[in-house]
C-alpha positions in Angstrom: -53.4 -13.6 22.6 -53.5 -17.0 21.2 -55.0 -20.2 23.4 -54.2 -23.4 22.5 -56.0 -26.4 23.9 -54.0 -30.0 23.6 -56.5 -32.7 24.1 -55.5 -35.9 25.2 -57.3 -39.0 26.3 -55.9 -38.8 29.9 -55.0 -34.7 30.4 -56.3 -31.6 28.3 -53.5 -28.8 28.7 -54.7 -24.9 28.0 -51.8 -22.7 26.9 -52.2 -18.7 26.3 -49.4 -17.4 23.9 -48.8 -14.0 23.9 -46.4 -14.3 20.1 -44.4 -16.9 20.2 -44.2 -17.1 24.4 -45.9 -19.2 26.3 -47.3 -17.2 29.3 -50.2 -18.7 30.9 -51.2 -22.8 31.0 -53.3 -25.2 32.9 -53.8 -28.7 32.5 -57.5 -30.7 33.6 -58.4 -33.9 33.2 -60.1 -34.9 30.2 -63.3 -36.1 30.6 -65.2 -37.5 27.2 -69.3 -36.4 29.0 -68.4 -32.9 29.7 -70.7 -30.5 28.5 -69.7 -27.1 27.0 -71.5 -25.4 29.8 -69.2 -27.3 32.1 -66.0 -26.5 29.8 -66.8 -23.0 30.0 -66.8 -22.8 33.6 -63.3 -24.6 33.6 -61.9 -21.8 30.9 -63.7 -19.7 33.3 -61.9 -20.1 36.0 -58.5 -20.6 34.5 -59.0 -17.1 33.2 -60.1 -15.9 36.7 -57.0 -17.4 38.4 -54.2 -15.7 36.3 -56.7 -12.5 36.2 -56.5 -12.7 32.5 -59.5 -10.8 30.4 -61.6 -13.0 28.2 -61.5 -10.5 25.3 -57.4 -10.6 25.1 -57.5 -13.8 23.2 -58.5 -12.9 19.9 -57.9 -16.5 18.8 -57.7 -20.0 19.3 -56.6 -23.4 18.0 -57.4 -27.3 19.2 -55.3 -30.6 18.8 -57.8 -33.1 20.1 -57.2 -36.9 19.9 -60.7 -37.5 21.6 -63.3 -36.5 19.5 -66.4 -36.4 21.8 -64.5 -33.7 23.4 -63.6 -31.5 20.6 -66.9 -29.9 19.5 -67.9 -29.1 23.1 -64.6 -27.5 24.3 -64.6 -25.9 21.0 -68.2 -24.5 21.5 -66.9 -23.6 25.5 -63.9 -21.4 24.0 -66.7 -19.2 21.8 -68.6 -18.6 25.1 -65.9 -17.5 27.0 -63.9 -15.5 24.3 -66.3 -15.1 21.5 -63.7 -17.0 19.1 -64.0 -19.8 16.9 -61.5 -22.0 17.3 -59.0 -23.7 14.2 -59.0 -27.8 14.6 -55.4 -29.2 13.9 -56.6 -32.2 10.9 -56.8 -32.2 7.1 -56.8 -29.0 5.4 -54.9 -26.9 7.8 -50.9 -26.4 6.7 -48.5 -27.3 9.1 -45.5 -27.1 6.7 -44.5 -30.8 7.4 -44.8 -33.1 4.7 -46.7 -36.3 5.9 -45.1 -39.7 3.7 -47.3 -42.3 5.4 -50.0 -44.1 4.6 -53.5 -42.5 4.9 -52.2 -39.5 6.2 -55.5 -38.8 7.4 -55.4 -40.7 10.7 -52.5 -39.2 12.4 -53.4 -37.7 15.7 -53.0 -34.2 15.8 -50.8 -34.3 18.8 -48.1 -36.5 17.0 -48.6 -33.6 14.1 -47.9 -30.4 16.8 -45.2 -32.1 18.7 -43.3 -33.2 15.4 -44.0 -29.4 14.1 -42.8 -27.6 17.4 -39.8 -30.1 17.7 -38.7 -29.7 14.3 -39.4 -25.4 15.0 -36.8 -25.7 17.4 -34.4 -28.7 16.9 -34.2 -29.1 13.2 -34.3 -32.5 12.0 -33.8 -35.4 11.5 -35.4 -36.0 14.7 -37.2 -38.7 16.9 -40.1 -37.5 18.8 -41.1 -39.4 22.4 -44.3 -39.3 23.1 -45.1 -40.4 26.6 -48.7 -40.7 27.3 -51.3 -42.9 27.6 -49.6 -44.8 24.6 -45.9 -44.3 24.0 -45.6 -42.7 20.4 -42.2 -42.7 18.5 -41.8 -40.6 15.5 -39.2 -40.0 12.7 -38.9 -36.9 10.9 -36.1 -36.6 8.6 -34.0 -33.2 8.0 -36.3 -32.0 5.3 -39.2 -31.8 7.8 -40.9 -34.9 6.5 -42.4 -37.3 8.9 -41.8 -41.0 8.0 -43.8 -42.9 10.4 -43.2 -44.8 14.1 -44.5 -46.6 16.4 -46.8 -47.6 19.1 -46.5 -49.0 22.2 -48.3 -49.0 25.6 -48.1 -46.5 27.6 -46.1 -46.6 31.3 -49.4 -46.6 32.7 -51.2 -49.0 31.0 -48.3 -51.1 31.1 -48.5 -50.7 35.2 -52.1 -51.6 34.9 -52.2 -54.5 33.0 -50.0 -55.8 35.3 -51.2 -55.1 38.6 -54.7 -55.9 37.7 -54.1 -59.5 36.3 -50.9 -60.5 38.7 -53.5 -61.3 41.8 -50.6 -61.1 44.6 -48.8 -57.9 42.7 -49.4 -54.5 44.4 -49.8 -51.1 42.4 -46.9 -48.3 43.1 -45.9 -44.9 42.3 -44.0 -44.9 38.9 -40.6 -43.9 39.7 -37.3 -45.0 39.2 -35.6 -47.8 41.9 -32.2 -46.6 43.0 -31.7 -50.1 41.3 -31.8 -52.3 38.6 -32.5 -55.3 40.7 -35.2 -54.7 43.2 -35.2 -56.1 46.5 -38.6 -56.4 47.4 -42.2 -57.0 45.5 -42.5 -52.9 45.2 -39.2 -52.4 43.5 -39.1 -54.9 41.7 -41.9 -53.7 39.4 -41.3 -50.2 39.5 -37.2 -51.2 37.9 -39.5 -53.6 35.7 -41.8 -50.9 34.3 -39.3 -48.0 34.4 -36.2 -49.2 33.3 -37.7 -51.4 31.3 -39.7 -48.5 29.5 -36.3 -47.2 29.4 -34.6 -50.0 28.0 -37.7 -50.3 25.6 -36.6 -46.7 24.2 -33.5 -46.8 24.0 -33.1 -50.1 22.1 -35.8 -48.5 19.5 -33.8 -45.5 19.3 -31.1 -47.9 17.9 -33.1 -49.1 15.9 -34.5 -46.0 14.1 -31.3 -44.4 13.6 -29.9 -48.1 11.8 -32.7 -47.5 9.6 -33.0 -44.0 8.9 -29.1 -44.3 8.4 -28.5 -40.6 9.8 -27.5 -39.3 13.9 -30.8 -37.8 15.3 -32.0 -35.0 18.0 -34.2 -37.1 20.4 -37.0 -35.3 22.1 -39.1 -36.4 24.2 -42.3 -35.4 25.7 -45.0 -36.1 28.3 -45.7 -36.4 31.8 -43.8 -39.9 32.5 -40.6 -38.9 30.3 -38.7 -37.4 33.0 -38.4 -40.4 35.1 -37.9 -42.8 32.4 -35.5 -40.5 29.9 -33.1 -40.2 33.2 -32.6 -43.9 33.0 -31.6 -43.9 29.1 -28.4 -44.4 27.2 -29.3 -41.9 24.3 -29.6 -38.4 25.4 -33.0 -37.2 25.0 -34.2 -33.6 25.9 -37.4 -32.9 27.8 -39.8 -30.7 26.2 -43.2 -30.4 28.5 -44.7 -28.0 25.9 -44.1 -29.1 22.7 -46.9 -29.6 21.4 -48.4 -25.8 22.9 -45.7 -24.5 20.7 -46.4 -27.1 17.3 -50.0 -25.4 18.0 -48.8 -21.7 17.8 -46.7 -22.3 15.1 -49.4 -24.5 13.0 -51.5 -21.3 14.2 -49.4 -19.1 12.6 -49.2 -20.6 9.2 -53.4 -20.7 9.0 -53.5 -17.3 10.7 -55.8 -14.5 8.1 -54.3 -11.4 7.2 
C-alpha cells in the first residue's frame, strides 16, 4: 500500500491507498517541534487502530507546506515502514504544466489538489482551497495551472477580528439561518461566513471573465462545507483531494 502524508500548517492528514482507493486516513494536528521519535509513535498508533501491518506499505509520498516538519515525519515513516518517502517539489512529474512565475514556490498542496481535481474533473477548473489561507487556483483544459490567489483564511479572518474588536466575542464558524443577524453572535458568524461566501463567489466571477471559458469549481478543506452551502456557483466538495493528487503524482514517479 501506498501512504500519503498532507502536511499542512494547522492539520497533517495520513492516507493509505490500496491502488487508486483510499482505505485508511487519519488526520493530527501539525505541530512544527515534534520529533521523529514522537511521529513514529503517532504512525504507530494509527497503524495499531485500523490493525494495519507496518510492512504492507511498501511506499510512501509527502506534500508538506511546513518544512520543519517534513524531514522528521519523513524520518518517522522509515522507522515505522522501513520506506523512504518521495517529497512533492522540483524534480518530481506531476504531469501539470506550471505557467507562473518561479514555479518553484508553489506549495505542494496547491500542486496535489490541482493534480487530483484535474484526475477527476477535467479542466478548466477552479480549485478552493479552504485552510488556514483561502487558496484559489486556475487550471485551464490543457492541465496547465495559471495562477490565483490568496486570501485569509475563515479562521484567521475570525481571529483578527475577535482579538482586536475588545467588546466582540469568538463563536463557532457556522452559517446564521440569516443574512442579517440579530444579536452580537450572529451577526459575525453571517459576517465571516457569508461573507467568505460572498468573497468566493464574486472571485469566481471574476476568474471565469478572465479565463473567458465555464469552469468545474472544486473546493476543498475543512471550512468549505459551511461556506460553499451559502454560494451562488455550484462548487463540489472534495475532502481528499489532495490524498488522491498524492497517489496519482505517486504513480507517475513510481520505479518499475
Amino acid at each position: 500500500m501506498l501512504l500519503t502524508a498532507d502536511v499542512g500548517n494547522t492539520n497533517i492528514k495520513l492516507g493509505l491507498f490500496d491502488g487508486d482507493t483510499l482505505v485508511y486516513k487519519l488526520r493530527v494536528a501539525t505541530h512544527s517541534g515534534k520529533t521523529s521519535d514522537e511521529f513514529a509513535v503517532d504512525l504507530f498508533t494509527f497503524f495499531q487502530i485500523y490493525e494495519i501491518s507496518a510492512q504492507s506499505v511498501t511506499a510512501s509520498i509527502i506534500s508538506s507546506v511546513v518544512p520543519k516538519v517534513t524531514q522528521p515525519l519523513r524520518e518517522a515513516i522509515q522507522i515505522v515502514t522501513g520506506v523512504k518517502s518521495l517529497v512533492v517539489g522540483p524534480g518530481l512529474k506531476t504531469g501539470m504544466t506550471l505557467k507562473i512565475d518561479h514555479p518553484e514556490t508553489l506549495g505542494g498542496d496547491i500542486v496535489c489538489g490541482c493534480v487530483g481535481a484535474y484526475e477527476k474533473y477535467g479542466g478548466p477548473l477552479i480549485m478552493i482551497f479552504m485552510g488556514t489561507a483561502t487558496v484559489i487556483a486556475y487550471v485551464d483544459d490543457h492541465f496547465t495551472y495559471h495562477g490565483g490567489t490568496i486570501a485569509p483564511g475563515v479562521g484567521i479572518s475570525l481571529d483578527a477580528l475577535t482579538q482586536n474588536g475588545a467588546l466582540l466575542p469568538s463563536v463557532d464558524l457556522r452559517a446564521p439561518k440569516s443574512v442579517i443577524g440579530t444579536n452580537t453572535i450572529d451577526c459575525i458568524r453571517s459576517g465571516i461566513m457569508h461573507g467568505s461566501a460572498c468573497m468566493l463567489d464574486g472571485m469566481i466571477d471574476k476568474f471565469i471573465a478572465e479565463c473567458g471559458k465555464d469552469c468545474r469549481i472544486i473546493a476543498t478543506g475543512g471550512l468549505a462545507p459551511q461556506v460553499i452551502g451559502s454560494c451562488a456557483h455550484t462548487i463540489a466538495f472534495e475532502e481528499n483531494i489532495i490524498l488522491y493528487g498524492l497517489n496519482s503524482i505517486y504513480q507517475r514517479n513510481r520505479k518499475n
